[in-house]
PDB file of N, CA, C and O in Angstrom, chain B, residues numbered from 101:
ATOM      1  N   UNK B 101     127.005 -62.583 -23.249  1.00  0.00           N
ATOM      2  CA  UNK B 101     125.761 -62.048 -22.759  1.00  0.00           C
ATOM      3  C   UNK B 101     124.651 -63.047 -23.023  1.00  0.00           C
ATOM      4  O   UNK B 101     124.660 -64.079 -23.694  1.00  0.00           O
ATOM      5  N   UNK B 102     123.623 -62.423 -22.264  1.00  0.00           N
ATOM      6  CA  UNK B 102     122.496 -63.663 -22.282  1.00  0.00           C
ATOM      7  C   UNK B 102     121.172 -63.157 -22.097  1.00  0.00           C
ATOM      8  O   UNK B 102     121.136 -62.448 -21.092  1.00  0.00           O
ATOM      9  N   UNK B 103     120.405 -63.220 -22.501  1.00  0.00           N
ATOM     10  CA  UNK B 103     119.160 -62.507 -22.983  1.00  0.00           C
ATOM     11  C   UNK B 103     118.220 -62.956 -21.422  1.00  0.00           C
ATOM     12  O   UNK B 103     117.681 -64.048 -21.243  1.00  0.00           O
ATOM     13  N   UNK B 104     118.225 -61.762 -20.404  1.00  0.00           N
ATOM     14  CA  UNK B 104     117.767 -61.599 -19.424  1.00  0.00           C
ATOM     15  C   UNK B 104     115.969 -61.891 -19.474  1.00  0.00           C
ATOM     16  O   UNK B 104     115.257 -62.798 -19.041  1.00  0.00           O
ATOM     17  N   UNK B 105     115.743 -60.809 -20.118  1.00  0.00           N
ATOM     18  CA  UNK B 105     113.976 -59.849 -20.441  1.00  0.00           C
ATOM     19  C   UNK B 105     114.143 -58.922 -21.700  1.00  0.00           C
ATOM     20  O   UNK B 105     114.557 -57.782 -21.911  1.00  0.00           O
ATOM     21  N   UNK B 106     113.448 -60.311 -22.682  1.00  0.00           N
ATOM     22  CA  UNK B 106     113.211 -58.874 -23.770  1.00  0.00           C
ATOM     23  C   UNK B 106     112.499 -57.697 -23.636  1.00  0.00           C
ATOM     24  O   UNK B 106     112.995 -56.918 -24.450  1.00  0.00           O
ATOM     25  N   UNK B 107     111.615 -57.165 -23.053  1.00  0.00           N
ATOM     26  CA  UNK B 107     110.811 -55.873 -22.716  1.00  0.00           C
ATOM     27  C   UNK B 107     111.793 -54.983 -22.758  1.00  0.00           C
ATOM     28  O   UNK B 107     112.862 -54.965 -22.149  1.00  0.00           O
ATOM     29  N   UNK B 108     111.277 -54.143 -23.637  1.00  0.00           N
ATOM     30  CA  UNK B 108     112.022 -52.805 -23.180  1.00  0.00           C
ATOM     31  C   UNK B 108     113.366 -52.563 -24.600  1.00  0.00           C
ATOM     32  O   UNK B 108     113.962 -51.496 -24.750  1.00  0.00           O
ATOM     33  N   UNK B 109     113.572 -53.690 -25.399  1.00  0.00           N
ATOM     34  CA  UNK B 109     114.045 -53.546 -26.233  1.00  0.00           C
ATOM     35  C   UNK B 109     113.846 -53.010 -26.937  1.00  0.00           C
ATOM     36  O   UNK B 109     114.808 -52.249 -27.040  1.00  0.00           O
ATOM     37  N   UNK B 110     112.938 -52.723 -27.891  1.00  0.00           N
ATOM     38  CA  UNK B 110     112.924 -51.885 -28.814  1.00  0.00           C
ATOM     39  C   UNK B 110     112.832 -50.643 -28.424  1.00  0.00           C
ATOM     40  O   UNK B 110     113.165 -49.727 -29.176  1.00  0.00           O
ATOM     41  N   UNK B 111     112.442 -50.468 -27.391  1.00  0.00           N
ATOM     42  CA  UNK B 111     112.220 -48.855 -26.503  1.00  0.00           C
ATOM     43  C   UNK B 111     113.679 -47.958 -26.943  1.00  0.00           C
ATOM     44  O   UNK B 111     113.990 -46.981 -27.625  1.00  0.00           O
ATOM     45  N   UNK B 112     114.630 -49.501 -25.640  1.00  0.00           N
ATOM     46  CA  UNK B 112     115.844 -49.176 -25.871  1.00  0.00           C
ATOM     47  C   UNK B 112     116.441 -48.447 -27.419  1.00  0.00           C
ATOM     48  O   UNK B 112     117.098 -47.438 -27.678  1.00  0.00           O
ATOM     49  N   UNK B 113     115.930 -49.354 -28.094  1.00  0.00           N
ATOM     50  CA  UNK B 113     116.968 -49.171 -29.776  1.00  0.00           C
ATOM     51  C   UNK B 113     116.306 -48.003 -30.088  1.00  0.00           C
ATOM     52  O   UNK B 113     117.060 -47.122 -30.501  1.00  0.00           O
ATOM     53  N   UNK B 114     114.782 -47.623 -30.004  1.00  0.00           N
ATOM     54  CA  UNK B 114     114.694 -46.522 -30.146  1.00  0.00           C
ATOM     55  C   UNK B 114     114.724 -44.836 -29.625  1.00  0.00           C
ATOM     56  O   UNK B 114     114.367 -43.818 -30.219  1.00  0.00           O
ATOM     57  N   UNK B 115     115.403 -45.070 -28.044  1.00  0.00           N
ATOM     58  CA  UNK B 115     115.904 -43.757 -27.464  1.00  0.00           C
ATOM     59  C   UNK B 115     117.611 -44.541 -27.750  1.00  0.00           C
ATOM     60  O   UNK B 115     118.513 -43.883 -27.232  1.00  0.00           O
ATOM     61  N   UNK B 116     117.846 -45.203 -28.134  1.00  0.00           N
ATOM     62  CA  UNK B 116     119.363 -45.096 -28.452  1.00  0.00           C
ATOM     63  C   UNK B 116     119.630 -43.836 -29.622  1.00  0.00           C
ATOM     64  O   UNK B 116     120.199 -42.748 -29.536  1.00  0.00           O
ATOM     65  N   UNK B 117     118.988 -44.487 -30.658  1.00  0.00           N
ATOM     66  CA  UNK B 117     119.394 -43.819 -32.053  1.00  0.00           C
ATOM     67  C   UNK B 117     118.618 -42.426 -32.160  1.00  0.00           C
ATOM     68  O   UNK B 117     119.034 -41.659 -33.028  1.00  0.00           O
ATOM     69  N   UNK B 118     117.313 -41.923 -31.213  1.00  0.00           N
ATOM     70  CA  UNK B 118     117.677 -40.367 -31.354  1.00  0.00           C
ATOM     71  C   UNK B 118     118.510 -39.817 -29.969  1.00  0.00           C
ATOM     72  O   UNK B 118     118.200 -38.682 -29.607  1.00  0.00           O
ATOM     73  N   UNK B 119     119.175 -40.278 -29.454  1.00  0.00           N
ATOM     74  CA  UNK B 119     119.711 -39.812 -28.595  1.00  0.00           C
ATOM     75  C   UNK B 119     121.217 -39.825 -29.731  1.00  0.00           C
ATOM     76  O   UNK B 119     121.465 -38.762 -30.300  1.00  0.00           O
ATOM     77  N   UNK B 120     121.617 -40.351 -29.846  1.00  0.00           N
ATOM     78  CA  UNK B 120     122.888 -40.166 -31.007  1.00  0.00           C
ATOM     79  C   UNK B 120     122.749 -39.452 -31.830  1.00  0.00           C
ATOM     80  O   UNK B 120     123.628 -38.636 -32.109  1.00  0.00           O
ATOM     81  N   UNK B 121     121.646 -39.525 -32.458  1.00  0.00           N
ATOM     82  CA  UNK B 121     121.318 -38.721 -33.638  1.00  0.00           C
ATOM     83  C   UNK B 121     121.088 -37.126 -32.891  1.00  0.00           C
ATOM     84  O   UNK B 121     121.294 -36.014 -33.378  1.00  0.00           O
ATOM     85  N   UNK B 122     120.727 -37.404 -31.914  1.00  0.00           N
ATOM     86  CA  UNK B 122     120.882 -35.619 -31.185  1.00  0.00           C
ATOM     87  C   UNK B 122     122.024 -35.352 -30.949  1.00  0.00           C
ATOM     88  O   UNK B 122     122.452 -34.199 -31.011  1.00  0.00           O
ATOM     89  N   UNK B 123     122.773 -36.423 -30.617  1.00  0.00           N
ATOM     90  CA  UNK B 123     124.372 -36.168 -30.246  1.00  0.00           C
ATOM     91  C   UNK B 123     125.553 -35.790 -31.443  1.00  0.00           C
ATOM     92  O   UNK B 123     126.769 -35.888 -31.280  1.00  0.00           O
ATOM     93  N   UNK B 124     124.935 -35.385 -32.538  1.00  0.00           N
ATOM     94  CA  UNK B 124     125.917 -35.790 -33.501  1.00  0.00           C
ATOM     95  C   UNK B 124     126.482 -36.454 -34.479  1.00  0.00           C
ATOM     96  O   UNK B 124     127.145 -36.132 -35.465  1.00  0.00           O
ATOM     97  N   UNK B 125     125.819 -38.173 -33.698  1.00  0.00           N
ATOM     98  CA  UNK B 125     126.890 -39.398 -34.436  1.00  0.00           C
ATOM     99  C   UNK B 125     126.102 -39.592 -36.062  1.00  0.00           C
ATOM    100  O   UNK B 125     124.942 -39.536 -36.470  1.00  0.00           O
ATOM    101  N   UNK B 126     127.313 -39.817 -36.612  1.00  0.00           N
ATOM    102  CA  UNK B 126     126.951 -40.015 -38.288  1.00  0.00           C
ATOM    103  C   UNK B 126     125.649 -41.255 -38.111  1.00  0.00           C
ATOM    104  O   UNK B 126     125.324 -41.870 -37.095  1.00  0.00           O
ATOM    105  N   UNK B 127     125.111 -41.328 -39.434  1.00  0.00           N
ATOM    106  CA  UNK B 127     124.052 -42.295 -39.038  1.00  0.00           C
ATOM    107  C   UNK B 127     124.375 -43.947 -38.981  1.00  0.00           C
ATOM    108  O   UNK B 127     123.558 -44.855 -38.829  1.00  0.00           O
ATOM    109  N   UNK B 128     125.826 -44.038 -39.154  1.00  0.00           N
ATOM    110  CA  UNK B 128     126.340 -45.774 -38.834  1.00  0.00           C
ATOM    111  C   UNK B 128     126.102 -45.485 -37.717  1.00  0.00           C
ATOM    112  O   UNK B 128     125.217 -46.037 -37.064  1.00  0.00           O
ATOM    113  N   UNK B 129     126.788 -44.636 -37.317  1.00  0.00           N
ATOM    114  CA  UNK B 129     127.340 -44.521 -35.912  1.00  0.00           C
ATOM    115  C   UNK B 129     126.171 -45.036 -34.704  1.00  0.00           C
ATOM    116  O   UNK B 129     126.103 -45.931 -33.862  1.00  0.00           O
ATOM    117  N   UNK B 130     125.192 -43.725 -35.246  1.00  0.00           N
ATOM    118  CA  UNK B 130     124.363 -44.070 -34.867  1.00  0.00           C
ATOM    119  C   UNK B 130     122.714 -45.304 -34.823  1.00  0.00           C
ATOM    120  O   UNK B 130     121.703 -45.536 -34.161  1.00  0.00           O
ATOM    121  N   UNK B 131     123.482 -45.748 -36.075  1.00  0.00           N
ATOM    122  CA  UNK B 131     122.390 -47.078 -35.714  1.00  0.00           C
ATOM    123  C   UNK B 131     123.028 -48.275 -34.793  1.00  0.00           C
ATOM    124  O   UNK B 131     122.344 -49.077 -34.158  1.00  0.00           O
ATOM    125  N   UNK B 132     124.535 -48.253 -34.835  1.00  0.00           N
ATOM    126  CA  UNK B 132     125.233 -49.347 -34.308  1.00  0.00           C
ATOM    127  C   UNK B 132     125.159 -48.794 -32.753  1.00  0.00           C
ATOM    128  O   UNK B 132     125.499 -49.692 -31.984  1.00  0.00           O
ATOM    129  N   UNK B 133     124.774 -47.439 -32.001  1.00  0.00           N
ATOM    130  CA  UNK B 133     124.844 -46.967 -30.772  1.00  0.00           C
ATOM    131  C   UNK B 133     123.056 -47.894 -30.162  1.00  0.00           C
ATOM    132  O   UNK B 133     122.679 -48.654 -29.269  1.00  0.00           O
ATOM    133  N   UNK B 134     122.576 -47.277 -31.171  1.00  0.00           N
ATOM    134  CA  UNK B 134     120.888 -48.230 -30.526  1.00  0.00           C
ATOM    135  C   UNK B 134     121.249 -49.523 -30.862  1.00  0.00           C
ATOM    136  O   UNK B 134     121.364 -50.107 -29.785  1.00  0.00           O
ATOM    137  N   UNK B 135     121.468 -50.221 -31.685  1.00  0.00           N
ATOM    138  CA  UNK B 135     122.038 -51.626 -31.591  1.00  0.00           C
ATOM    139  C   UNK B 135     122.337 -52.093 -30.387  1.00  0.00           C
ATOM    140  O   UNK B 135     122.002 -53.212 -29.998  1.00  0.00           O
ATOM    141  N   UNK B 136     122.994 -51.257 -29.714  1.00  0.00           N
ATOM    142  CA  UNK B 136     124.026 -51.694 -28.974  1.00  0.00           C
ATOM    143  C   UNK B 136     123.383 -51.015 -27.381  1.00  0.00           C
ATOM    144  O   UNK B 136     124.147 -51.193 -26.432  1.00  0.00           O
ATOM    145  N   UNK B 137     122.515 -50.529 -27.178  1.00  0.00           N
ATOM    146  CA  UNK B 137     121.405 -50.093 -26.233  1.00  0.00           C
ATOM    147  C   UNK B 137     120.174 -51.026 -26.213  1.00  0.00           C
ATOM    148  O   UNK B 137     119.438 -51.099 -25.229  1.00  0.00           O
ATOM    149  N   UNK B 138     120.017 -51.609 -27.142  1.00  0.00           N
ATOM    150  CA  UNK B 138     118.992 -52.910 -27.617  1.00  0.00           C
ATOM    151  C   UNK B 138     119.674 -53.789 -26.261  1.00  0.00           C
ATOM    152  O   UNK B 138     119.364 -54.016 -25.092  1.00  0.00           O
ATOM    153  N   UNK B 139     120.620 -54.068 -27.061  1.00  0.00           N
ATOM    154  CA  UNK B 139     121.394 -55.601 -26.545  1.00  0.00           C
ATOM    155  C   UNK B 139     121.451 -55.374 -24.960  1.00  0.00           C
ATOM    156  O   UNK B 139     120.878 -55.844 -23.978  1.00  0.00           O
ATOM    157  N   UNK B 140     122.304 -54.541 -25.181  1.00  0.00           N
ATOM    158  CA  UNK B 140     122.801 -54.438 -23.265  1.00  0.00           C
ATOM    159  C   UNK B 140     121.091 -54.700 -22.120  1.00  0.00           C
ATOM    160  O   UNK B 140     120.807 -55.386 -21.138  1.00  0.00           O
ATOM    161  N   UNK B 141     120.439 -53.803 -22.911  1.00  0.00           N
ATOM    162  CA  UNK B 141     119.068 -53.910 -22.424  1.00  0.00           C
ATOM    163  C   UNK B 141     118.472 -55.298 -22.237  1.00  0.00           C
ATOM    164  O   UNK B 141     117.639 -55.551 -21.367  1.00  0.00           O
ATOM    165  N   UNK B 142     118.926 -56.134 -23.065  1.00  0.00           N
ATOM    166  CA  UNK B 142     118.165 -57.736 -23.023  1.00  0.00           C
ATOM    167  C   UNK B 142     118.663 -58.185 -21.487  1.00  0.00           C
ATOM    168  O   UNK B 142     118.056 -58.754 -20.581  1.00  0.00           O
ATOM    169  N   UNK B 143     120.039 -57.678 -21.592  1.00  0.00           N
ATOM    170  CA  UNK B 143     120.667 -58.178 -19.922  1.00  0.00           C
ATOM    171  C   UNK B 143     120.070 -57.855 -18.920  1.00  0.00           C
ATOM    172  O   UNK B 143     120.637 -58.060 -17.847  1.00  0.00           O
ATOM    173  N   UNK B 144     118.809 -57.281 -18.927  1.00  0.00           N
ATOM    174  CA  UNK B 144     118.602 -56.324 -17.738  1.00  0.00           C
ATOM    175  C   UNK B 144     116.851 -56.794 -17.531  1.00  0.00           C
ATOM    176  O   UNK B 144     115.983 -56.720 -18.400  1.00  0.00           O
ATOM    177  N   UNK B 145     116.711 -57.219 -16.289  1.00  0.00           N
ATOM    178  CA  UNK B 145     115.422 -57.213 -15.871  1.00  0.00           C
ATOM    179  C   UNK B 145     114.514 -56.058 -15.980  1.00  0.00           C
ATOM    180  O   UNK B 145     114.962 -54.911 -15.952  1.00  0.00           O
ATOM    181  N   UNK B 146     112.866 -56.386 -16.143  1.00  0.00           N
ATOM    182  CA  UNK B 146     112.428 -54.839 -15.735  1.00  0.00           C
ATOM    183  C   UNK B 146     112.361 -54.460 -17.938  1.00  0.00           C
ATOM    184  O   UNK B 146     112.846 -54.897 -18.982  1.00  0.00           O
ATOM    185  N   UNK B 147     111.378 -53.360 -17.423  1.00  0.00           N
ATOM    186  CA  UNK B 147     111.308 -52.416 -18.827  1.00  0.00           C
ATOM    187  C   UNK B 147     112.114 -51.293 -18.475  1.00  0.00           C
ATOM    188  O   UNK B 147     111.243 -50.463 -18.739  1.00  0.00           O
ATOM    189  N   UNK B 148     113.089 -50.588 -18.088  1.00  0.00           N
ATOM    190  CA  UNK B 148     113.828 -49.717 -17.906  1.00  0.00           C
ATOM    191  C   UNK B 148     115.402 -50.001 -18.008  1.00  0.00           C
ATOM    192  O   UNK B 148     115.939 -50.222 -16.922  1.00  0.00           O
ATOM    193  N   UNK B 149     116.111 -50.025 -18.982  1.00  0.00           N
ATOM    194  CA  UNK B 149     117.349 -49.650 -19.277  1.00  0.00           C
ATOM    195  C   UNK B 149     118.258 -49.044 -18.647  1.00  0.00           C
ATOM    196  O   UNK B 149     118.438 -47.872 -18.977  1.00  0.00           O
ATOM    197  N   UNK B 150     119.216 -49.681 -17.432  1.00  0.00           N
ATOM    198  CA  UNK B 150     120.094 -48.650 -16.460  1.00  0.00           C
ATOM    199  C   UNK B 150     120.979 -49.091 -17.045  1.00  0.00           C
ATOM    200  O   UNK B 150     121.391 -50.132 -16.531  1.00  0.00           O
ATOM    201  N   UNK B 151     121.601 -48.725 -18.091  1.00  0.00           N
ATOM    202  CA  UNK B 151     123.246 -48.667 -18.994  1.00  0.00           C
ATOM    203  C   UNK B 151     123.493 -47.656 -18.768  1.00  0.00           C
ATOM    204  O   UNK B 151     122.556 -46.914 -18.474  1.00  0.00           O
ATOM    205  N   UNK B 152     125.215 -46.972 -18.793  1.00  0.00           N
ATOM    206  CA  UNK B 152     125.163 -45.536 -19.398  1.00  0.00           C
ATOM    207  C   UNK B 152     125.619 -45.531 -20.340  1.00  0.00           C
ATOM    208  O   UNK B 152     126.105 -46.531 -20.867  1.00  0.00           O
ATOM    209  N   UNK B 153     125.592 -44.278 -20.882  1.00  0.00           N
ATOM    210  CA  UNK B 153     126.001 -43.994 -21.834  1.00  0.00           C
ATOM    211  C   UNK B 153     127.479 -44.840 -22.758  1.00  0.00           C
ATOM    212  O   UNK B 153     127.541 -45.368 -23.868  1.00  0.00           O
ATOM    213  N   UNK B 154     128.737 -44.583 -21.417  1.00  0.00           N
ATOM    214  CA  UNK B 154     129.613 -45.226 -21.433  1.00  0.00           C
ATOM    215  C   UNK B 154     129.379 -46.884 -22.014  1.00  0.00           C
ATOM    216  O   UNK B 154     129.941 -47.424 -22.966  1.00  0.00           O
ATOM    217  N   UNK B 155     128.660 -47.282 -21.361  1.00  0.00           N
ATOM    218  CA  UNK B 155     128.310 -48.790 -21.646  1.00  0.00           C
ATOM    219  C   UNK B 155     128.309 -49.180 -23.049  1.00  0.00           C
ATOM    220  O   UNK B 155     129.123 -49.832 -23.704  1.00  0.00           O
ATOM    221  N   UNK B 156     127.425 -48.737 -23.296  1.00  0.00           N
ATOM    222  CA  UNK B 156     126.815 -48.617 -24.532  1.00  0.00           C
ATOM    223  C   UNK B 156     127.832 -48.026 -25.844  1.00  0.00           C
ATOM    224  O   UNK B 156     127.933 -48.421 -27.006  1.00  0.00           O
ATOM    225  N   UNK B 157     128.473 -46.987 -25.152  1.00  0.00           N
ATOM    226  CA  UNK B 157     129.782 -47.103 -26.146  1.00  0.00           C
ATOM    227  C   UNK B 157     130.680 -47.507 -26.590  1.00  0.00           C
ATOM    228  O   UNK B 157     131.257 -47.137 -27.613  1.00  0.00           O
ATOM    229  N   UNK B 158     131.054 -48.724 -25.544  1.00  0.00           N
ATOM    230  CA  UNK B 158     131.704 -49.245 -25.660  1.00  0.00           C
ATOM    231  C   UNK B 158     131.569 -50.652 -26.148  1.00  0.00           C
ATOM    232  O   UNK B 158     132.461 -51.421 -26.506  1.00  0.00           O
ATOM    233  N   UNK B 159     130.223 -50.842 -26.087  1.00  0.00           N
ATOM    234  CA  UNK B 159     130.043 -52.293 -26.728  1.00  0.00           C
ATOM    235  C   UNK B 159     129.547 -52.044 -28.478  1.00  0.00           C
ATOM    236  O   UNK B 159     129.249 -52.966 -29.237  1.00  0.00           O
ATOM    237  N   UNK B 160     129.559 -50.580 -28.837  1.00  0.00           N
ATOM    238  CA  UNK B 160     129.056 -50.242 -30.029  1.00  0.00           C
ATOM    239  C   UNK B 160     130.556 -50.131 -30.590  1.00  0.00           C
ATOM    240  O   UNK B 160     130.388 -50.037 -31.806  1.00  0.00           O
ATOM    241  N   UNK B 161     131.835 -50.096 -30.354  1.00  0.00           N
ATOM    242  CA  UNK B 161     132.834 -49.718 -30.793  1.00  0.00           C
ATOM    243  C   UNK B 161     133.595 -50.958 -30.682  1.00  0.00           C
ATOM    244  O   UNK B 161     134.778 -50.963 -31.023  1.00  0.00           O
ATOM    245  N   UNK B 162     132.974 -52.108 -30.194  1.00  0.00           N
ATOM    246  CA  UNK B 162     133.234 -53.494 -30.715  1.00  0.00           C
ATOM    247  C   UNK B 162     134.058 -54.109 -29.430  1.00  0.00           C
ATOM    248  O   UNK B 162     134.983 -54.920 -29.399  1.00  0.00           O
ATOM    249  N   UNK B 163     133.446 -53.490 -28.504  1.00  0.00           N
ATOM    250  CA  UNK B 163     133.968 -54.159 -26.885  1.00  0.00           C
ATOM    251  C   UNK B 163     132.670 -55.576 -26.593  1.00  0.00           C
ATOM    252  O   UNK B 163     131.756 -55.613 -25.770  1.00  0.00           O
ATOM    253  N   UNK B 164     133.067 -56.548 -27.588  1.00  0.00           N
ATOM    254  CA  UNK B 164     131.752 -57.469 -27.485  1.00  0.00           C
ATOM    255  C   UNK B 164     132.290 -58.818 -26.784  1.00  0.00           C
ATOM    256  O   UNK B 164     132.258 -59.962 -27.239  1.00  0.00           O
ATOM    257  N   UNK B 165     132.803 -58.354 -25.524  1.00  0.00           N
ATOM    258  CA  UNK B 165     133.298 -59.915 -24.224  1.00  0.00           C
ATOM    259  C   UNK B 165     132.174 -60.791 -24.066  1.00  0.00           C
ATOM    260  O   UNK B 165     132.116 -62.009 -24.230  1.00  0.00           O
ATOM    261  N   UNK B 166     131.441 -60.113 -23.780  1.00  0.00           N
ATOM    262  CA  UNK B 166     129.970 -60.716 -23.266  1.00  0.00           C
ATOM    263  C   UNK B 166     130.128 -60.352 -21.564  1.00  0.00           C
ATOM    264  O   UNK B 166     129.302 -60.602 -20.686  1.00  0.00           O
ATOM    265  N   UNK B 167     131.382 -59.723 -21.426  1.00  0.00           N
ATOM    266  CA  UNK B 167     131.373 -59.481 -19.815  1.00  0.00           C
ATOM    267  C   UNK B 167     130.680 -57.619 -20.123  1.00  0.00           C
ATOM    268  O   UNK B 167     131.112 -56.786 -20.920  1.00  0.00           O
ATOM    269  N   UNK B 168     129.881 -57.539 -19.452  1.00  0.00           N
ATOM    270  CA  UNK B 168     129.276 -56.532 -18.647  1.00  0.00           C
ATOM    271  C   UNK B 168     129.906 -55.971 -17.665  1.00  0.00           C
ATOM    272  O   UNK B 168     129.877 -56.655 -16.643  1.00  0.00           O
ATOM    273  N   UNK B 169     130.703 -54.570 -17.543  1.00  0.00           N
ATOM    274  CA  UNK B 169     131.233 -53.905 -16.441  1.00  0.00           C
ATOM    275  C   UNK B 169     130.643 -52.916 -15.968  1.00  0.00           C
ATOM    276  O   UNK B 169     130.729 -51.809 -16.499  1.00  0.00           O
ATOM    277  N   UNK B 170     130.087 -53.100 -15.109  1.00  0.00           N
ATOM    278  CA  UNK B 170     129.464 -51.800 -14.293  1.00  0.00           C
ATOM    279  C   UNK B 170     130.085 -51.241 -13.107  1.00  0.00           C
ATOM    280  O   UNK B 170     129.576 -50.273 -12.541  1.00  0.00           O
TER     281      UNK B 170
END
């Protein structure tokens, strides 16, 4: 991966981790889910974050290619 547009990052990390934290996930869980909503987000032009959910789970559970599947 490659750092597109930082904007919107920290936004990201921070509707990552209460969105997990609403979901349930223990609090690793959930800091490594906004971690990982941060990042994907750098890939992405624009201040708006179009990952889903899926995405994001999967690069938090250590799917770290650097390939992006959408």
């Amino acid at each position: 991966m490659y750092i597109v547009d930082r904007v919107g990052g920290g936004d990201s990390f921070g509707g990552g981790l209460i969105y997990a934290l609403l979901n349930g996930k223990s609090t690793q869980d959930a800091v490594e889910f906004a971690v990982a909503a941060s990042c994907l987000k750098h890939t992405i032009e624009g201040d708006y974050n179009m990952v889903s959910v899926d995405e994001v789970e999967k690069l938090a559970a250590g799917n770290g290619s650097g390939r992006i599947q959408r």
